[in-house]
N, C-alpha and C positions, 0 to 999 in steps of 0.2 A: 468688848468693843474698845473701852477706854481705859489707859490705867491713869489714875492722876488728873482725868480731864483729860487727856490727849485721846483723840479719836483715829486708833492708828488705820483704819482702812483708808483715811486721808492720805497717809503717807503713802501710802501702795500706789494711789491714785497718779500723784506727783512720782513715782517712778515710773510708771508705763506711759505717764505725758512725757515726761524727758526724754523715753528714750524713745517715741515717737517722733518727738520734735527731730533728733539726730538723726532718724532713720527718711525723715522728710530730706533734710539736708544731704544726707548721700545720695536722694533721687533728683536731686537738684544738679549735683555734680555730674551725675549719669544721664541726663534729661538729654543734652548735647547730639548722643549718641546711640537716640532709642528711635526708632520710626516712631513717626505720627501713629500708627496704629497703635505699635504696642505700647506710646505713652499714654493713648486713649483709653485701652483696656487699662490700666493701671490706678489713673485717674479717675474715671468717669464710671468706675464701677464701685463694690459694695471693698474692694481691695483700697480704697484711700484711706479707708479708716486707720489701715496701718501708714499713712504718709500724710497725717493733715499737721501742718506745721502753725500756722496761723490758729489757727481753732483749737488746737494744745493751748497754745499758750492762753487763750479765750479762760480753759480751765483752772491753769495758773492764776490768772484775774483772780476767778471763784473763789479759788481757795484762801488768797491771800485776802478777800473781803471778809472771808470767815476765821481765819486763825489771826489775823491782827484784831479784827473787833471784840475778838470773845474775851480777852483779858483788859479791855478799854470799859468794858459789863460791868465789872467786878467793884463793889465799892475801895477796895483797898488802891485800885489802881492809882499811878503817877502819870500823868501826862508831861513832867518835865526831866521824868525818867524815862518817857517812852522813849521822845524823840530824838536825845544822843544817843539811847540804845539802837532804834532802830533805823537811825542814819548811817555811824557805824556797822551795824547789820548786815545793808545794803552796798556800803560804796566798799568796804576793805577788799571783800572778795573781788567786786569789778577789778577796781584797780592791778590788784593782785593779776585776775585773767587778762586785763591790757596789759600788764607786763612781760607773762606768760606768751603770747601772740604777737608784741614785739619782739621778742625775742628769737621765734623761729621763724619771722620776717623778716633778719638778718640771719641770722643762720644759714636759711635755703632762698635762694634766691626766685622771686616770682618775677617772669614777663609776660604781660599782659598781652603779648602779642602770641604766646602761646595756647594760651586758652581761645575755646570756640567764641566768634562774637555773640554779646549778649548774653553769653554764661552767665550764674552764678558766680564763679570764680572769677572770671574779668569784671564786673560789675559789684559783687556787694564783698570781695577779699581785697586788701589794701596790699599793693605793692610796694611803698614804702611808709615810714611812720615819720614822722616829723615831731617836733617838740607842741607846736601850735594843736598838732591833730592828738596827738595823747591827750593833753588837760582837756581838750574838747569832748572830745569819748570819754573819759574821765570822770566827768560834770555831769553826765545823764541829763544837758543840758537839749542836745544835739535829736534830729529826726531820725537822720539816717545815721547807720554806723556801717564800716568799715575793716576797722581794726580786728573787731572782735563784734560780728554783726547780729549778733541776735539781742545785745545791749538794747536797744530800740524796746524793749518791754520793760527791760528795769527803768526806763523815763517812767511808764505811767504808772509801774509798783513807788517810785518817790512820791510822784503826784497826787497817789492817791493814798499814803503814808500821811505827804505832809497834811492830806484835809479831812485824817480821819476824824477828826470831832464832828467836820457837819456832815459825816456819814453815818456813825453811829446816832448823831444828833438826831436825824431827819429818818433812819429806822427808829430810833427810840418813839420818836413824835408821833411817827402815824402806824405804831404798834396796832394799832387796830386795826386798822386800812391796809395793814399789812399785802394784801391782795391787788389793792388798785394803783399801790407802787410797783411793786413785781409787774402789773400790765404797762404801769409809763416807763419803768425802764427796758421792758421786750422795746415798746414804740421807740425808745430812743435810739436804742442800739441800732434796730433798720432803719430808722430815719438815718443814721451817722455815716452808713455802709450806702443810703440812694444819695444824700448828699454829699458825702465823702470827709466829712467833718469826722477826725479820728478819734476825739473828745467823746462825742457822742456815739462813739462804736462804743469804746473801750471804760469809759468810768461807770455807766451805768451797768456793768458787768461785774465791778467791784463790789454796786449795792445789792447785786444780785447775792453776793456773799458774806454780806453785814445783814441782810435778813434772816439771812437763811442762822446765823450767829445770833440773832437778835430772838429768834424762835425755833431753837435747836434743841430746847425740853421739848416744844409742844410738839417737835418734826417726829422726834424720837418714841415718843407717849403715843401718837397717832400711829406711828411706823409698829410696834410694839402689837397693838390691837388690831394688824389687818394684815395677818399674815399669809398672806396670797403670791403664791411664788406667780402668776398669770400676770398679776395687776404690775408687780416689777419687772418682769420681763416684758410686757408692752411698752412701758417708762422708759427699759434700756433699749428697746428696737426704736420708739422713737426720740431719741435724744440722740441716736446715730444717725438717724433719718436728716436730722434737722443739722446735726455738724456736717454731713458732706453734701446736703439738698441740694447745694449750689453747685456742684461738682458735677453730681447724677442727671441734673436737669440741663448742663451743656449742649448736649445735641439737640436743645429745644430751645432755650435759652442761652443766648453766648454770655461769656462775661464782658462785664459794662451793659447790657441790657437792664432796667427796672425790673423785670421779673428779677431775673439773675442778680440784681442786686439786694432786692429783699429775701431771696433767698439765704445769700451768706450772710446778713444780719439777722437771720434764725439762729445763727450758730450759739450765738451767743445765751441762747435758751438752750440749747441742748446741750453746752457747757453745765450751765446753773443745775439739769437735769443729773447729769451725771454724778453732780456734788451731793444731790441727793439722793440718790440709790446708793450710791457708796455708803452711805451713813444708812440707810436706813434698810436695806433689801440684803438681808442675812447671807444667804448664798454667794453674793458678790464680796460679800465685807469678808467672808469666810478666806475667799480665792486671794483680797487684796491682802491679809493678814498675815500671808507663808511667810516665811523667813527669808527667801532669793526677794522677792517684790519689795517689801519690807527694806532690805538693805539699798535695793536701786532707790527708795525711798529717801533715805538717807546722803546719799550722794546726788542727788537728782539734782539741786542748785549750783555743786560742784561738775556734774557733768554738762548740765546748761551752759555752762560760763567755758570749759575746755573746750566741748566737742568741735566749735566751727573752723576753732583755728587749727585744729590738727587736721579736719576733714580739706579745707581749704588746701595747708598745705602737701599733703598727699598728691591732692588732685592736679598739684600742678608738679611736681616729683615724678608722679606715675605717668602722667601727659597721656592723651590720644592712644597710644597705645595700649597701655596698661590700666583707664580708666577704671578697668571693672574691680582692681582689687583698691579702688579707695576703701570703699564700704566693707570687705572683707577685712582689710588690716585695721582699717578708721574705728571701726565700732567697737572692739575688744579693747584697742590702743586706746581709745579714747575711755573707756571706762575705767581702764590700769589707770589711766592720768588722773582721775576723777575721785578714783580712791584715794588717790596718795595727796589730789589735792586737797580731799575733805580733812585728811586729818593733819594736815602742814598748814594748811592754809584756812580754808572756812572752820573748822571746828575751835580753834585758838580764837580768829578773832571772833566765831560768835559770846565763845568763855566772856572774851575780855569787851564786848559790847554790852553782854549783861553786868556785869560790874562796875562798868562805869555811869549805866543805865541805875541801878542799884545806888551807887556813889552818889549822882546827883537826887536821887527822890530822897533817898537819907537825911544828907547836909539841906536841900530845902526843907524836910519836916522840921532838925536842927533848929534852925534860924527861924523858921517861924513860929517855933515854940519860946526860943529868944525873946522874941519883938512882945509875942503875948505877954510872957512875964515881966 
């Protein structure tokens, strides 16, 4: 399962979320130009699981509550190494994809008056960039993004970067009660999705994965002694149940209705579910463990951060006509990019993130061995 402490069925995970998310994104592009029927079967059936774009990244959350806390665990850790490290981490690559996305924003030219109204592509692809709108998207400051629109989730991975102490803090604290947090953060999340407070969708989905960090011996030791291929395979039919609930239950529920809205504040348990099957339901960790799965793993941050811009500008390249081969060309192209940007671009600066991460816990032991003596 692990070499090193690395739990690689994780990685697998974060490949098939990435390349979900993009493949949500070409139905968005396509969406224009589908009857109401056959966008209904698409959606509203057990086939969204291949197109949930929101509720992927719900599992991003997870993950990242679990592979940022696990080494905060550790007594040797640096908390004043974390955070150049894992600032660095986060914004090099962004920047790097706003640059990328400026750049084929000049290149190919987008009018918005080409695209369907209310698309995706008129609506969340930026037709021009500006010096003001770069450092804005930039800053992971901002709600909405544009440039490079799926940015909008790296805000809550800084946010909840920068407050990893009172996460791990407050799993640490009620290690025991372990149980009746896991239930306030479920309540949170649907409270955040009936009242639309996007705090309370999204950060208690992070603690969902600093628990699960927090008690990942005792998940694993328990996982170990109850080897029932039944009891996991109910786990993964409902933790799917619960990412597209909200989807399924449309023709009875609209969206924006309360039912409808507690339903897709489920999602965010069937995320947390997921993380744990992967870790712990052998048969699936076997499937996330190949070598193809494994490697989208690896690019999976760098495919995150390419796919929309290249998907976007296709969509407007190929126009009304030719819509249908965005997804055909988008999705190969966008992984060729994705490759080449792991290792140009995120694999250098994550090197040089831990280094300086490293650099600074160093020289503060240094110095504070100084002051002692």
């Amino acid at each position: 399962m692990a070499s090193r402490g690395r739990i690689h069925s994780l990685d697998g995970v974060r490949g098939v979320a990435s390349l979900v998310v993009m493949v949500y994104h070409v139905s968005l592009v396509c969406r224009p130009y589908i009857d109401p029927v056959g966008w209904a079967w698409l959606t509203q059936s057990p086939v969204k699981l291949l197109l949930v774009g929101t509720e992927s990244v719900l599992v991003f959350f997870v993950l990242s509550g679990l592979v940022v806390a696990l080494p905060a665990l550790k007594d040797s850790f640096s908390w004043r190494g974390y955070y150049p490290h894992r600032v660095l981490r986060l914004y090099l690559p962004v920047i790097a994809s706003l640059l990328f996305a400026t750049a084929l924003i000049f290149l190919f030219a987008r009018d918005p008056a080409t695209a369907p109204d209310g698309s995706w592509l008129q609506n969340a692809q930026a037709h021009t960039v500006t010096p003001a709108g770069f450092f804005s998207e930039a800053s992971l400051f901002r709600i909405s993004y544009d440039i490079n629109n799926v940015l909008w989730s790296l805000r809550w991975e800084v946010i909840f970067s920068l407050c990893l102490p009172a996460f791990v803090g407050l799993a640490v604290l009620l290690r025991k009660h372990a149980v009746i947090l896991a239930v306030a953060c479920g309540f949170l999340t649907v409270l955040g999705r009936v009242i639309e407070i996007d705090a309370l969708v999204y950060l208690p989905v992070f603690m969902f994965g600093t628990l699960i960090a927090v008690h990942l011996e005792r998940l694993t030791t328990w996982a170990a002694r109850r080897a029932r291929p039944r009891l996991w395979a109910a786990t993964a039919a409902l933790a799917c149940l619960l990412m597209v609930g909200s989807w399924l239950a449309r023709p009875v529920f609209e969206p924006g209705t309360l039912a409808n809205s507690i339903l897709w504040g489920l999602a965010g348990i069937g995320a947390a579910l997921i993380i744990v099957i992967a870790i712990a339901w052998p048969a699936l960790r076997e499937r996330l463990e190949r070598r193809p799965v494994q490697w989208l793993g690896k690019v999976s941050f760098s495919l995150y951060l390419v796919h929309a811009p290249i998907l976007g500008t296709l969509g407007y390249l190929f126009g009304a006509e030719y819509w249908w081969a965005v997804g055909l060309v988008g999705v190969p192209l966008s992984v060729a990019v994705a490759a080449g940007f792991y290792r140009w671009v995120e694999a250098p600066t994550q090197r040089a993130s831990r280094r300086v991460g490293i650099w600074v816990a160093e020289r503060t032991t240094t110095r504070r061995r100084a002051l002692a003596g």
